[in-house]
Residue frames as qw, qx, qy, qz and C-alpha x, y, z in Angstrom:
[[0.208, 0.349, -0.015, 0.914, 8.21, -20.38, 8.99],
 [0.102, -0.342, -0.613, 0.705, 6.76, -18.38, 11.75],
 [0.058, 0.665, 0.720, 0.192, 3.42, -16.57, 11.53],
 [0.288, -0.649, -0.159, 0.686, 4.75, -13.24, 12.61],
 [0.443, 0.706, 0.320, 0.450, 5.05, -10.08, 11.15],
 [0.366, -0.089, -0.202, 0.904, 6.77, -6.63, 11.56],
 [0.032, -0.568, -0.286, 0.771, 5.20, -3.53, 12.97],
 [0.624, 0.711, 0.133, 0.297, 4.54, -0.89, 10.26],
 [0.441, -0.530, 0.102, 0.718, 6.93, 1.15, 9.91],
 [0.294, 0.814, 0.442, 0.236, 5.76, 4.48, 7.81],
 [0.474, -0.540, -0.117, 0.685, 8.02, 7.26, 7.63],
 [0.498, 0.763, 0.350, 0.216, 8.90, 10.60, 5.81],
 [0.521, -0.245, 0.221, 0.787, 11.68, 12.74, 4.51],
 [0.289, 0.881, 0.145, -0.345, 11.42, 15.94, 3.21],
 [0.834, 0.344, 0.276, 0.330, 13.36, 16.22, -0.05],
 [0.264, 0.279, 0.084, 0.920, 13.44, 19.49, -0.90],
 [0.169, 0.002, 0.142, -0.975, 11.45, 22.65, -0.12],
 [0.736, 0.152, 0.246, -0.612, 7.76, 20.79, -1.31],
 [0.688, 0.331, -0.579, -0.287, 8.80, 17.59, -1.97],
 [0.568, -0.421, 0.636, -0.310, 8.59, 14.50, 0.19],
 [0.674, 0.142, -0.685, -0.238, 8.85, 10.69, 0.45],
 [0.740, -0.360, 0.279, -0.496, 7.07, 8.38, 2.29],
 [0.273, 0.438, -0.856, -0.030, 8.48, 5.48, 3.09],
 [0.679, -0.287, 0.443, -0.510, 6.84, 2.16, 4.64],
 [0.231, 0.344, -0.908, 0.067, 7.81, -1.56, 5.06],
 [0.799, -0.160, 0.199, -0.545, 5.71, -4.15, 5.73],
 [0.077, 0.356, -0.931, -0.007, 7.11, -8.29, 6.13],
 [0.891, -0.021, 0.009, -0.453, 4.77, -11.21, 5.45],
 [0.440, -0.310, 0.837, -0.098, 5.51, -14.37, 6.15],
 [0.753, 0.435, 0.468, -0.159, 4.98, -15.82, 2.46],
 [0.520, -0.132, 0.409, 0.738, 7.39, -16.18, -0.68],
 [0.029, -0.311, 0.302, 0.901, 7.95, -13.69, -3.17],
 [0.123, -0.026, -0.740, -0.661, 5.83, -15.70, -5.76],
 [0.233, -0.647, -0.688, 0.231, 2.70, -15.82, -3.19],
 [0.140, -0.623, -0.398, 0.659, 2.66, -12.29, -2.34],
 [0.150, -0.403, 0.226, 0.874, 3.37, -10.75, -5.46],
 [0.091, -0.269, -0.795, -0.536, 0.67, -11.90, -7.87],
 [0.207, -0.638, -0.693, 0.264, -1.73, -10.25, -5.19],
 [0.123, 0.646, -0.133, -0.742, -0.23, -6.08, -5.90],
 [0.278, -0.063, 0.730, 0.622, -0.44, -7.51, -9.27],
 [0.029, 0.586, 0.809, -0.015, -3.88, -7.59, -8.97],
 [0.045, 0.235, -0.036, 0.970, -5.14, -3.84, -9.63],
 [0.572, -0.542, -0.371, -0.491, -8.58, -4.84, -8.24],
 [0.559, -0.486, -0.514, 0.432, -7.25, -5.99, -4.74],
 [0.033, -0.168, 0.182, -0.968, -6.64, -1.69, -4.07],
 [0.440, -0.566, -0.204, -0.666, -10.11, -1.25, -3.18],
 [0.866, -0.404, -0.293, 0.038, -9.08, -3.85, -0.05],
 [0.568, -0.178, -0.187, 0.781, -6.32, -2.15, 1.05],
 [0.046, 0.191, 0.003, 0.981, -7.74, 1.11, 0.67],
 [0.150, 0.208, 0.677, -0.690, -10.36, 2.68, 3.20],
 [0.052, 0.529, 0.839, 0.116, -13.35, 2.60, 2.61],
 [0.052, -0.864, -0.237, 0.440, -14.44, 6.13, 3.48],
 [0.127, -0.390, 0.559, 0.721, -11.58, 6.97, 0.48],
 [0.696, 0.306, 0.590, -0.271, -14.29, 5.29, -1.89],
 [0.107, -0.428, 0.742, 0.504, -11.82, 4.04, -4.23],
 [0.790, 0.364, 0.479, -0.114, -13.24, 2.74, -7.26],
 [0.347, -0.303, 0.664, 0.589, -11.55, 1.32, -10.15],
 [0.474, 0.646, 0.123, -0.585, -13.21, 2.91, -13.20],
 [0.144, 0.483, -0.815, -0.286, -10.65, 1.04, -15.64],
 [0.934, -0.105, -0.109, -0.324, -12.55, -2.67, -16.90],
 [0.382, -0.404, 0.821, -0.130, -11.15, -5.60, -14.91],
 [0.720, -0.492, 0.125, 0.473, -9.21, -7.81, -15.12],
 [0.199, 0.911, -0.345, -0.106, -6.15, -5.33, -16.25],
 [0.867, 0.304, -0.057, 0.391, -3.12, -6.56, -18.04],
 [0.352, -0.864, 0.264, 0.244, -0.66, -5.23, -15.54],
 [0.695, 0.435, 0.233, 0.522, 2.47, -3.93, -17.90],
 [0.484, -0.307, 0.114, 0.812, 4.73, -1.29, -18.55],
 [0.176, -0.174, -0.540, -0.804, 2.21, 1.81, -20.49],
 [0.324, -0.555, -0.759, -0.104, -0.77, 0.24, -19.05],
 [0.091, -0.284, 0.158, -0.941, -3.35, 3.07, -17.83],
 [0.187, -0.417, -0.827, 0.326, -5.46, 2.96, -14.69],
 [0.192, -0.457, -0.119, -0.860, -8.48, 4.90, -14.16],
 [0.314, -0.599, -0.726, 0.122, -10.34, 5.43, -10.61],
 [0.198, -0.739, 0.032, -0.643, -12.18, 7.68, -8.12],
 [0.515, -0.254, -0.689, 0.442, -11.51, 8.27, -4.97],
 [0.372, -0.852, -0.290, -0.227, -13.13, 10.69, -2.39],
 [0.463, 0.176, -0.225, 0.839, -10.42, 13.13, -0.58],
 [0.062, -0.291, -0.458, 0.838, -12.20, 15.06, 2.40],
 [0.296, 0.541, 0.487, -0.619, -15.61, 14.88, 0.84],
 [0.512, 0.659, -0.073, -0.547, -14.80, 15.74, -2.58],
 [0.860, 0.113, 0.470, 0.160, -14.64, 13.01, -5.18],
 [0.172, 0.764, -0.528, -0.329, -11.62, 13.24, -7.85],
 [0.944, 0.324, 0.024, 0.056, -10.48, 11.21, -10.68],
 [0.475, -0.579, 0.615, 0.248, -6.66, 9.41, -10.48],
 [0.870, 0.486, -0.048, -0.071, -5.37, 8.19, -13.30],
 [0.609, -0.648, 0.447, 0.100, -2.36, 5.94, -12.91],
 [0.800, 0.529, -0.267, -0.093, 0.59, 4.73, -15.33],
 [0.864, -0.392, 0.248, 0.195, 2.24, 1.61, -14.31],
 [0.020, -0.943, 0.296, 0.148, 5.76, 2.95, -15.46],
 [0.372, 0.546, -0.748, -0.064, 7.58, 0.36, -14.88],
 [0.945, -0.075, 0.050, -0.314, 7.02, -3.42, -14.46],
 [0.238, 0.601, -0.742, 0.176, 9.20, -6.02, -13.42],
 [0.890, -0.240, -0.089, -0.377, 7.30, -9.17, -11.97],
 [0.634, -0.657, -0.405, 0.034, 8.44, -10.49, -9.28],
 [0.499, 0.009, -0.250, 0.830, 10.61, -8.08, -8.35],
 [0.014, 0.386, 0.188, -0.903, 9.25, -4.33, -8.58],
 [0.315, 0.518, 0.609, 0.511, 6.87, -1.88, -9.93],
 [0.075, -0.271, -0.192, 0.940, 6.06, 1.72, -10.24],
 [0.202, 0.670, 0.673, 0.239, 3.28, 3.58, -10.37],
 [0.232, -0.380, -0.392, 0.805, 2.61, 7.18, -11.20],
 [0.139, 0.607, 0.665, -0.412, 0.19, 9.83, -11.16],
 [0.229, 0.281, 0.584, 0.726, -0.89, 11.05, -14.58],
 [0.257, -0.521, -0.222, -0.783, -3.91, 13.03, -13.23],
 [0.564, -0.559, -0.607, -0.003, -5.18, 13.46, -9.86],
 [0.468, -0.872, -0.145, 0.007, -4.84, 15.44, -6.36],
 [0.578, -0.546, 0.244, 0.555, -0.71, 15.39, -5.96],
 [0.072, 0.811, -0.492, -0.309, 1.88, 17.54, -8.18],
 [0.372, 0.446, -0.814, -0.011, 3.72, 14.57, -8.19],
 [0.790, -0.096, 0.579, -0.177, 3.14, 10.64, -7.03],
 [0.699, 0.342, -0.608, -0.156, 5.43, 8.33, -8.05],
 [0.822, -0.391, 0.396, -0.122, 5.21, 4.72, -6.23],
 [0.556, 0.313, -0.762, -0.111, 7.55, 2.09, -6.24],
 [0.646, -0.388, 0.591, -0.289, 7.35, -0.93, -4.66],
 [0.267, 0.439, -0.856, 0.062, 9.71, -3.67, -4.14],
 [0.906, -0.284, 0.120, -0.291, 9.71, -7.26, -2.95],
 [0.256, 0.558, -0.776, 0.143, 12.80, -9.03, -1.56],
 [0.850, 0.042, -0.522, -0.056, 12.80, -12.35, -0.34],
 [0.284, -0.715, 0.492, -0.407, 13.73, -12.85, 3.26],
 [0.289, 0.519, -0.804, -0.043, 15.87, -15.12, 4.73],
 [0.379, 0.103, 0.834, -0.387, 12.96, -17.37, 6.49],
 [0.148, 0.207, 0.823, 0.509, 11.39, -17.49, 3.18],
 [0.179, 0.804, 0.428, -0.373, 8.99, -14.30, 3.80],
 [0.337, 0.658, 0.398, 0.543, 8.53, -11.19, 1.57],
 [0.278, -0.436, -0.126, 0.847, 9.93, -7.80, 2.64],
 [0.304, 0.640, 0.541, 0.453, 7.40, -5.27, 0.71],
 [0.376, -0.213, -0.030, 0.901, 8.75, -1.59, 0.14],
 [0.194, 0.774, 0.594, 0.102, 6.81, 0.64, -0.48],
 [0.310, -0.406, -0.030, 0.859, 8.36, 4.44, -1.32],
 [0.224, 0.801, 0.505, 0.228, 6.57, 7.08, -2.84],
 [0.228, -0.070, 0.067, 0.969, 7.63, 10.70, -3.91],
 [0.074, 0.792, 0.595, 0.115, 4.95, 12.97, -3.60],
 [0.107, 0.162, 0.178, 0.965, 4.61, 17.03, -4.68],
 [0.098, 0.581, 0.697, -0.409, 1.41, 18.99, -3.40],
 [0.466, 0.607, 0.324, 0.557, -0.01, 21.40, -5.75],
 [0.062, -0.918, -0.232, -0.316, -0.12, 24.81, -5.75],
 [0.553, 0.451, -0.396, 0.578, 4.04, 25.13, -4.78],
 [0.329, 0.025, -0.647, 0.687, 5.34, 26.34, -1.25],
 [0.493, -0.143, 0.171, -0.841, 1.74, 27.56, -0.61],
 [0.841, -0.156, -0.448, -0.261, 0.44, 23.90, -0.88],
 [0.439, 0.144, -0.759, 0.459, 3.36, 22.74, 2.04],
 [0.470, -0.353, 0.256, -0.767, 0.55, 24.60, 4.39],
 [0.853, -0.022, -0.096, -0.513, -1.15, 21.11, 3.71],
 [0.468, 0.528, -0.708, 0.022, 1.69, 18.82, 4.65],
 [0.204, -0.179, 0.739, -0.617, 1.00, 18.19, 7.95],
 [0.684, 0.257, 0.326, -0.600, -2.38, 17.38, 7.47],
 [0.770, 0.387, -0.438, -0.256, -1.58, 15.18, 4.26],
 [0.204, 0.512, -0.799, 0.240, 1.29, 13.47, 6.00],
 [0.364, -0.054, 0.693, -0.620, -1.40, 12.31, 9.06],
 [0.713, 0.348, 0.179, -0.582, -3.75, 10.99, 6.32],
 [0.482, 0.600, -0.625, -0.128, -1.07, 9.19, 4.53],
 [0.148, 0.353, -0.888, 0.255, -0.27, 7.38, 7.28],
 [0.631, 0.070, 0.528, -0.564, -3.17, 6.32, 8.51],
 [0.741, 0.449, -0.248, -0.433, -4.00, 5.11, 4.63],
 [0.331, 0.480, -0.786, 0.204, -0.55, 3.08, 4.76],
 [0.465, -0.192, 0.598, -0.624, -1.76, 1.82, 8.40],
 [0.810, 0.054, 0.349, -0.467, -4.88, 0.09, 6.97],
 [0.711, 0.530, -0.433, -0.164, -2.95, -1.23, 4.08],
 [0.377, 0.495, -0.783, -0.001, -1.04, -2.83, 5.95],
 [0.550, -0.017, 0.681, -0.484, -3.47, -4.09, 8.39],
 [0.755, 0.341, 0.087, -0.553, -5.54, -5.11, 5.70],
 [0.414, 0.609, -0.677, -0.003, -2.42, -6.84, 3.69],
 [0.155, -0.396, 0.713, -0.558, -1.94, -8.55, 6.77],
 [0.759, 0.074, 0.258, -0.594, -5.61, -10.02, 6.72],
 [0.803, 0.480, -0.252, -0.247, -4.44, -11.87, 3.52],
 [0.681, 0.365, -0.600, 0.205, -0.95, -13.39, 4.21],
 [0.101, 0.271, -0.846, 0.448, -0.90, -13.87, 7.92],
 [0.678, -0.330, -0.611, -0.243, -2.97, -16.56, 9.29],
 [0.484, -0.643, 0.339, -0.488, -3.94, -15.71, 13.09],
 [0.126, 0.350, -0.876, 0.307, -2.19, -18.16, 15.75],
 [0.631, -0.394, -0.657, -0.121, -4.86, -21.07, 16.71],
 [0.433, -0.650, 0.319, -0.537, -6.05, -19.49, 20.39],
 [0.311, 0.018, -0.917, 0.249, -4.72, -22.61, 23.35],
 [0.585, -0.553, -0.217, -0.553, -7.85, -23.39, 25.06],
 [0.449, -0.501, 0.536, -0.510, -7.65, -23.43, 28.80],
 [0.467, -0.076, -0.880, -0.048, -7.22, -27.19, 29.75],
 [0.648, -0.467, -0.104, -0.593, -10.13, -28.01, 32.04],
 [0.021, -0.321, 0.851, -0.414, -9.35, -29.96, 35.64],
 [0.418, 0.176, -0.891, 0.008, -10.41, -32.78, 36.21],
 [0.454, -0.535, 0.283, -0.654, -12.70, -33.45, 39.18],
 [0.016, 0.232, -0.906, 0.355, -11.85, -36.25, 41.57],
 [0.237, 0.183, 0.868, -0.396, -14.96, -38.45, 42.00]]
């Protein structure tokens, strides 16, 4: 199977009036049962998530990832540190899972994300999220400015993702000529 990978591709749809969803897709070039036991992991977030977000997982590790199961972290949001508290909703190894936001910064945040099987034996990982801002059609002021921060986040994730399941092409080293005599 080839070492390649798709672009990102990060996108968004307005729903209603202050409601959006963010969509973003990301292909690895590793089977379902490789890729998934890695989101499984609630400790790998802090590696996919910037660093300047200073995500910490406040929940003890390791976490029995399940349906019910509550997540506690912080994360820093333009300076000011806030507490997230996630319930994995629904579970469904290897296939899907949702997560969503029981306390923290959004109205609403519910993730899902998916993993299909592609037909070179990679892993197509979905990744869709509904999100609400607070503080109703006076919060949409902040959409723009969330939306650009969203995607960047998504960005490193998937750079970072990347780090893990694609293995960099061996560089060809310049063959070297010979000298006659």
């Amino acid at each position: 199977m080839p070492e390649t990978m798709t672009k990102p591709d990060v996108t968004f749809d307005r729903v209603d009036g202050t409601t959006w969803t963010l969509r973003a897709s990301q292909t690895l070039p590793r089977s379902r049962d490789t890729v998934f036991p890695f989101f499984a992991d609630a400790a790998n977030l802090e590696r996919i998530t910037p660093a300047e977000m200073g995500f910490e997982i406040l929940t003890p590790t390791p976490i029995d990832m399940r349906a019910g199961r509550l997540i506690d972290y912080h994360i820093r949001l333009y300076g000011l540190r806030l507490r997230w508290r996630t319930l994995i909703s629904v579970w469904k190894p290897p296939f899907e899972f949702i997560d969503v936001q029981v306390h923290g910064p959004y109205a609403e945040w519910v993730h899902r994300h998916r993993f299909t099987p592609t037909a070179n034996g990679g892993t197509l990982v979905d990744d869709e999220v509904r999100f609400r801002l607070p503080l109703g059609r006076l919060g949409t002021i902040a959409v723009p400015l969330v939306k650009r921060q969203l995607r960047r986040i998504f960005t490193y994730r998937y750079e970072a993702i990347a780090s893990v399941f694609v293995t960099p092409q061996p560089r060809s080293t310049p063959s070297r000529r010979r000298s006659a005599g």
